[in-house]
N, C-alpha and C positions, 0 to 999 in steps of 0.2 A: 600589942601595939606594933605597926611595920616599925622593921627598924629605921628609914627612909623617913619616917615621922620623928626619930630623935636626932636629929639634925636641927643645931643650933644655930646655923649658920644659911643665911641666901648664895643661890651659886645659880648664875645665868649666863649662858652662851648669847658672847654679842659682835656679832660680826661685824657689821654695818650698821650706821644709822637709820639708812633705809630699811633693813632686813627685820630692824627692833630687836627687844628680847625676846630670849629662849630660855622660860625659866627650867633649871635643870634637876632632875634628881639623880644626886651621884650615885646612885645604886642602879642606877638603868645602865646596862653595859653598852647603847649606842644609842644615844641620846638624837633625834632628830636626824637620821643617819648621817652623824659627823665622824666620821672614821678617827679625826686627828686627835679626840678626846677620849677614846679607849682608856689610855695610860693614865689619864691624868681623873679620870673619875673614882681607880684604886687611888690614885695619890694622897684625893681630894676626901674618900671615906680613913682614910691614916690620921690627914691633917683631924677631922673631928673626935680621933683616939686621942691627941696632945694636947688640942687646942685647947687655952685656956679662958679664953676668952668667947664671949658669946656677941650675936648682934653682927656681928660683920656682913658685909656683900662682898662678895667676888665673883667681879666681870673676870670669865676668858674669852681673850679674842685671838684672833690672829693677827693684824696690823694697822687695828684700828688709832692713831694717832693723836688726834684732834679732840675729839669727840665723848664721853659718856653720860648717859641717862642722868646720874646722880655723884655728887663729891661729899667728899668728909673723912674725917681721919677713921670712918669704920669702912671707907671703900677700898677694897685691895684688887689688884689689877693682874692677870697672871696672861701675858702674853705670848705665844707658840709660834708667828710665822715671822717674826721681822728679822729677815738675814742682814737689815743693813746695821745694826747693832745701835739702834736711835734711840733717841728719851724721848718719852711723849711729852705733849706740850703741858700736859696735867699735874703734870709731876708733881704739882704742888699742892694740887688740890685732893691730893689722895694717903690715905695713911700707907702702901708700901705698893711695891712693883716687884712682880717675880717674873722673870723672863727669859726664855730660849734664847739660843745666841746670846746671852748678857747685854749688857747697856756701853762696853768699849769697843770696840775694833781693833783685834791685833793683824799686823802682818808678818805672815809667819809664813814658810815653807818659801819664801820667793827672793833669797837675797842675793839679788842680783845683782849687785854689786863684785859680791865672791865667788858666782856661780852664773856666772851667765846664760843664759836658758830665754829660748823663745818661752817657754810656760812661765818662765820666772818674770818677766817682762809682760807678758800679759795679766797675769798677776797683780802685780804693781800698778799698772796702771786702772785694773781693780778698783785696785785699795786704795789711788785716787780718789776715785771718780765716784767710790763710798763714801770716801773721809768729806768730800764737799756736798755730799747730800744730807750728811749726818751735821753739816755744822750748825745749822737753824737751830736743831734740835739741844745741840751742845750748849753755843751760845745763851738761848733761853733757858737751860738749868741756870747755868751760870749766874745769868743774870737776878734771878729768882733769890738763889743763895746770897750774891750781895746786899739786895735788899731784906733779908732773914737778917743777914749783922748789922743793917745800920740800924735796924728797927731794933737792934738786941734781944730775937728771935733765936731760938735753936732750932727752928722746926727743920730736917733734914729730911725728905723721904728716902728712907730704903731702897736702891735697885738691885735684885739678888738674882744671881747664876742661875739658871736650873737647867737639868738635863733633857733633849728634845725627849726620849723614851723612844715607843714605838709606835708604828702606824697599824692598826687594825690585827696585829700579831693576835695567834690564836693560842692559848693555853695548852703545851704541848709538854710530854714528859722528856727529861734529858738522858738522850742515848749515850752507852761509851761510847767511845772514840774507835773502838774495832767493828762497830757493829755499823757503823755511818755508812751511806754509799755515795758519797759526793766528796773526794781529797780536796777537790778545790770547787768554791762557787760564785758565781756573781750572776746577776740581774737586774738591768736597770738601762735610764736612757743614756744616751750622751751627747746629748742636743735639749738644752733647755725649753727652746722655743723658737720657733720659725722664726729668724728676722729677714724684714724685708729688704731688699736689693740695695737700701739705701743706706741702711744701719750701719755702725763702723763695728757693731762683733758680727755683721755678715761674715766681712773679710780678716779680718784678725781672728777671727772663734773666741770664743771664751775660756778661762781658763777650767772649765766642765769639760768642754767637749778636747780642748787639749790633752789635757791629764786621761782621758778616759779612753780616747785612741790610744793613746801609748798604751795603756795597761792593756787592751784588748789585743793590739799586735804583738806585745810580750807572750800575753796568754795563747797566743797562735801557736808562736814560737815553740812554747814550753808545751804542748799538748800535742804538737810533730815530733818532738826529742823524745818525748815519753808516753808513747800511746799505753805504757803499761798502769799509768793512773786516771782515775775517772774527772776530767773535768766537766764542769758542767757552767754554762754559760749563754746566757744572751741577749740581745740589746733590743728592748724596748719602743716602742713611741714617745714613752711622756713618765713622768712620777704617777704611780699608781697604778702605770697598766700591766699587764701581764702577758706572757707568750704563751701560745698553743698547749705549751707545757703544763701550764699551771692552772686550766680546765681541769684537768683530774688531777693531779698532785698541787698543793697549794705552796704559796712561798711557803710559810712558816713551816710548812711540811720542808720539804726542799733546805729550810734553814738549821730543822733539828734534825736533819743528816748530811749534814754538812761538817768536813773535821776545817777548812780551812776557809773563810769569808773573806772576799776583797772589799773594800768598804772606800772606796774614791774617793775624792772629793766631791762636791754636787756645786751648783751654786755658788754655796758656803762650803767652807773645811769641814762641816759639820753635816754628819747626815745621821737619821734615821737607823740607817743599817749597822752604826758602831754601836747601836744598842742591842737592835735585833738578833744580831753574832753575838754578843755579850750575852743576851737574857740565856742563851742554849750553848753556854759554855762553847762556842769556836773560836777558834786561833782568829784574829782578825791583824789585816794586813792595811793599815792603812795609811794615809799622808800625813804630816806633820798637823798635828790639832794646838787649839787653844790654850792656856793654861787659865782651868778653870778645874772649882774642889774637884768633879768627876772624872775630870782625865789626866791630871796628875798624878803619877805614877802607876796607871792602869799597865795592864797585861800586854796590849797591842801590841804589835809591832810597825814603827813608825819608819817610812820609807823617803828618801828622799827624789826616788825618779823609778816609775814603773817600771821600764828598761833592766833595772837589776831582780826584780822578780824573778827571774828564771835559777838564780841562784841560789835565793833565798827559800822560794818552796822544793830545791832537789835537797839541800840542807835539813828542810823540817820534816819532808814526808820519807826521809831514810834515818831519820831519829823517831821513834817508836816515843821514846821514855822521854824527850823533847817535849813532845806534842802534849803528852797526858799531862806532865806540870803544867803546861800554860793553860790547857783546858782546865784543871780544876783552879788555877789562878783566874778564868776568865769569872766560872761559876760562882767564885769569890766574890770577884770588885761587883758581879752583878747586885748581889745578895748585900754586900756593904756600903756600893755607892751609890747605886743605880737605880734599885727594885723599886716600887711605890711605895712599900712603907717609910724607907728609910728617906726618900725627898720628900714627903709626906711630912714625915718627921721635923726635916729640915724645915719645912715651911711653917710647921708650929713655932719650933722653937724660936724663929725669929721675928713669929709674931706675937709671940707673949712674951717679949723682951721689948718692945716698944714701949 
């Protein structure tokens, strides 16, 4: 019997309402070529290692809000692209919600209050201009739940953490840390999106393309001081694309010889590449993240303004026996918080606790 036939469980890619279902089988490593469900197909063959329960469906979508084919307490919802950290309006209609970015919004790395910073000020006004997109969404749990007590209802659905993982990464062995040819690496954009002449992050920028100048001008900086280390860097069109480079050398190549990852902000505080740098044990240099189970008390190192990078990477790449701890610390939190089995894991256990 395939093994792909003992699966207990429905699992369908749904994007859109227009788009319909895409019924999935988690053992296809790129299902419909969706690059964003690589990660989440090992997850999803973990979850039927613990699962105790049988009969479920689980929609993955990316920020489908409003909308699903079917509800009941055996429909579970595991969503990957909503950076604005919203509840869908279903909430109620569904027996749990697993989701990137989580279901809160915090603000973090911007207080400007104590710190005044154009970044920090862009920032905030952010997490504005989130916090009022997200209240629809707020208000109607809320709502929801009051009417669960007057009716002397428990019914509560779940919304639980989960980690982004990685985007299309390829299954690569882990090199030491002597044997790496990149001290320092990044790749990516720093321009979300062309806004037009009218837009108010024309002229303000975003707090992406802020934070990611700065780190790039430090990187200037630090790569004229010290032509004796190999940095390797550079900035893209858009999420997903690649430079001239990585024709013949691929990221993930490029990732697993890499001793040191800068990992920006994007968007969100949260990217992709804090995984990607974690799956291949690298030092990862990143901004102030979430507190959520995965990045509390992870390896990173959390910076408060790109500008001090140049002291912080002469610090680690002239520490030899520095570097090696936090690489096999990185290799660590991968293996115990991050990997698929272990969110896998997580996703059973909290579904056979319902």
């Amino acid at each position: 019997m395939p093994i792909s036939e003992l699966v207990t469980n429905q699992y369908y890619i749904y994007i859109t309402p227009e788009e319909g279902l895409i019924p999935w089988d988690i053992y296809d490593p790129n299902p419909a070529n969706c690059g964003f469900v690589a990660y989440f197909g090992k997850v999803f063959q973990a979850v039927e290692k613990h699962l105790q329960k049988i009969g479920l469906i689980f929609y993955v979508t990316m920020t489908e809000m409003h909308q699903l084919p079917s509800y009941g307490e055996n429909v579970i919802v595991v969503m990957l692209g909503d950076e604005l950290c919203r509840i869908p309006n279903y909430v109620h209609k569904v027996g749990a919600i697993f989701k990137c970015y989580g279901g809160t919004q915090q603000i973090i790395g911007c207080n400007f209050l104590n710190k005044p910073s154009y970044l920090n000020l862009v920032t905030t006004l952010q997490y504005v201009r989130n916090w009022v997109k997200r209240l629809p969404s707020m208000v109607n749990y809320q709502f929801h739940n009051f009417k669960n007590r007057l009716s002397g209802s428990n019914k509560n659905t779940g919304i639980y953490d989960i980690p982004l993982g990685y985007y299309n990464s390829e299954d690569l062995p882990i090199k030491d840390m002597e044997e790496r040819s990149y001290d320092v690496f990044f790749s990516g954009s720093s321009v979300h999106e062309r806004y037009p002449l009218w837009s108010l992050q024309y002229w303000l920028k975003t707090p992406k393309t802020i934070s990611r100048e700065q780190m790039i001008s430090s990187l200037n900086k630090f790569q004229k001081k010290h032509p004796e280390f190999k940095v390797q860097f550079s900035v893209t069109a858009g999420f997903g694309a690649t430079d001239n480079s990585e024709v013949e050398i691929s990221y993930s190549k490029k990732m697993m010889n890499t001793k040191i990852c800068l990992a920006p902000r994007g968007t969100s505080s949260e990217t992709y590449r804090f995984f990607e740098g974690i799956k291949y044990g690298c030092i990862l240099l990143t901004e102030a993240l979430p507190s959520r189970w995965f990045y509390d008390g992870s390896p990173a190192i959390q910076i408060k303004d790109w500008r001090e990078i140049e002291t912080i990477l002469e610090n680690l790449l002239q520490n030899k026996q520095l570097m090696e701890e936090i690489h096999q610390q990185s290799l660590n939190w991968w293996e115990t918080k991050c990997s698929e089995a272990v969110v896998g894991e997580y996703i059973a256990e909290k579904l056979n606790s319902l």
